[in-house]
Phi, psi and omega in degrees: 000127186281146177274088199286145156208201171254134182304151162248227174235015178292158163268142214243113191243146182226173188192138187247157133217157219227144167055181260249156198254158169218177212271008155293338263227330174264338176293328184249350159299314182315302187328290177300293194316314182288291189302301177326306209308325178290336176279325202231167179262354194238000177296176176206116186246153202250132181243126196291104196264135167095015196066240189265338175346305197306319170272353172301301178265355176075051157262109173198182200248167170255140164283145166250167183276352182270348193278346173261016192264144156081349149283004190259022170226019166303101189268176198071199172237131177292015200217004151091099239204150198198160182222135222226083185317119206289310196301355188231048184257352177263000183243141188265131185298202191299345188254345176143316222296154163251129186312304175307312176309312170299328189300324178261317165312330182271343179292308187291342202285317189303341183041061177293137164275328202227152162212128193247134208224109176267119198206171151268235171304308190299282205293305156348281156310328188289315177293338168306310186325295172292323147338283163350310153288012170089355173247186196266160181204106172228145196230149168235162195270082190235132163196171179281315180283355219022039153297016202257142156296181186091318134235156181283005183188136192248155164297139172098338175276354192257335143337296187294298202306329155311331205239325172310315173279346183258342151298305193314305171302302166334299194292338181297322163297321177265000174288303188324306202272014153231020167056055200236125172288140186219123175229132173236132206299096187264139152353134178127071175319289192247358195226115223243111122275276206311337165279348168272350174268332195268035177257298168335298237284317209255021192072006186283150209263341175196149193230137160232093182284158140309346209251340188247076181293110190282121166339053191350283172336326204276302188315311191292296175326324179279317178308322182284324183303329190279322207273315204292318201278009172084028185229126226284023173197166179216116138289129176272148134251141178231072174315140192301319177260005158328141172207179196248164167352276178309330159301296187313335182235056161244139182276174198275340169286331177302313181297332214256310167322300206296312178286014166287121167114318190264218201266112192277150185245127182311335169197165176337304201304326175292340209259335150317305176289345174275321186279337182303323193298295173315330186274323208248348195086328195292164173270154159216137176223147212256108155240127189242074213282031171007227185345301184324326171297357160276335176238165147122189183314128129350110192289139175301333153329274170312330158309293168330315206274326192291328181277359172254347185260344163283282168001288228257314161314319145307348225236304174289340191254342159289342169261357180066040178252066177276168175082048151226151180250145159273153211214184178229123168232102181067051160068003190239182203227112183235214200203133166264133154306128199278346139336305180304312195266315239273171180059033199217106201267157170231108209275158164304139176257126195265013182244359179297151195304289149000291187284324153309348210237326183279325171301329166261025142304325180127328172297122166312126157241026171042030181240330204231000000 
């Protein structure tokens, strides 16, 4: 519900959240808001609800500075978050409206100096968009996934990879006490980060990114390898979008052909456990920790990261260095032009130090 007032002659900051939620996103508004408050006596920040709906429609709060007390072992957003597909941002909604257009009308009616937009890839691009279109625009880097190119590290993934390793830790007692091939589903369509750390992390006997497309044979061979050395379960980490050898190299109409007619699995991850199950003899079972990765407290990493990464924004709008997203570089906290990065993902490299070093442990990536 927008909170109505008369516009004034203060300076005026708006800030948003965009796309899919972590468990940050209120840890790094605190951030930008508690440093603004500290350079000037006149700010004002307009808080958007609901992501860019919000600057579509002209929904949004006048923020109080108490509204940022208390949040900072907060997950979600206080401000309510939606996800707003950059390709159907030039077509106008069910009612007509054209999206950019409203977008930019409310921002100038609001007389913004900035406008800060917490997001992932998606949301990236729309600020670039906008950027494009003449307004001021600095984006912070939030997804779960870390993918966003540009930085080494997004607010929400060391988060996600905690609550991902403490299933994986979980699932050890009971694969041990039934002798079970065990796979657990992690978050992640085109970019397996959070399944490779929380695979290390949490042990798993075999990780399957998308970026590596895996053999079946190869997986099922390393599970008999395991069983013949006297060890009586094998863990999977399986990222949602794995996919196989034999899938990967089918265009996406070859692919959509080949699965008509047959048995659809609810995800990768089922149609692994049925055929390992067929291959190997084994029981297998699918744990799938969804959401949860998404939700709860912040990780103490990430408070940190989220509050150097709100500060050094305010930082940009004080220095009037709008069209950057800030980023992490060489372990320090810098600022990209947001041109460079939007539309542009940062995939797992399967020839990287990281992936070499869990092979040489002993871990499976179902290729080789």
């Amino acid at each position: 519900m927008r909170r109505e007032r008369k516009v004034c002659n203060m300076r005026r900051i708006g800030m948003l959240t965009s796309g899919g939620d972590c468990q940050c996103l209120n840890a790094t508004m605190r951030g930008v808001a508690k440093a603004l408050y500290g350079m000037y006596d006149d700010v004002e920040i307009i808080g958007f609800e609901d992501g860019y709906k919000g600057l579509m429609y002209a929904d949004y709060q006048i923020m109080k500075s108490s509204d940022f007390s208390g949040i900072l072992t907060k997950g979600g957003t206080i401000l309510g978050t939606s996800r707003q597909p950059f390709k159907l941002m030039r077509e106008p909604d069910e009612n007509g409206l054209d999206k950019v257009e409203s977008m930019k009308h409310t921002y100038r009616k609001l007389k913004l100096e900035c406008l800060v937009v917490l997001g992932g890839n998606g949301s990236q691009k729309t600020a670039n968009l906008l950027r494009e279109e003449g307004l001021n625009i600095v984006s912070l880097p939030k997804t779960i996934d870390n993918d966003l190119w540009g930085t080494e590290m997004t607010f929400g993934f060391h988060s996600a990879v905690n609550i991902a390793t403490d299933a994986i830790d979980c699932i050890h007692t009971t694969a041990s006490s039934h002798g079970r091939i065990f796979i657990v589903e992690v978050m992640g369509h085109k970019v397996g980060w959070v399944t490779l750390y929380a695979g290390i992390a949490g042990g798993a006997d075999i990780i399957l990114l998308p970026e590596i497309p895996y053999d079946i044979r190869v997986v099922s061979d390393a599970v008999n390898k395991r069983a013949k050395a006297g060890k009586r379960f094998s863990i999977l980490a399986v990222a949602e979008g794995a996919i196989s050898k034999e899938d990967a190299a089918l265009s996406k109409k070859e692919l959509k052909k080949k699965k008509e007619g047959k048995l659809v699995y609810p995800s990768s991850a089922y149609e692994i456990g049925a055929k390992l199950q067929e291959m190997t003899g084994q029981e297998v079972r699918v744990t799938v920790p969804g959401h949860t990765q998404r939700g709860g407290e912040p990780c103490p990493y990430d408070r940190v990261l989220s509050t150097q990464l709100g500060a050094a924004a305010a930082e940009l709008i004080r220095k009037k260095q709008f069209g950057y997203m800030v980023c992490v570089k060489n372990g320090g906290i810098d600022k990209i032009p947001l041109e460079e990065i939007a539309g542009k993902l940062k995939y797992v490299d399967p020839d990287s130090d990281i992936i070499r070093q869990a092979k040489a442990v002993g871990i499976s990536f179902g290729d080789e």
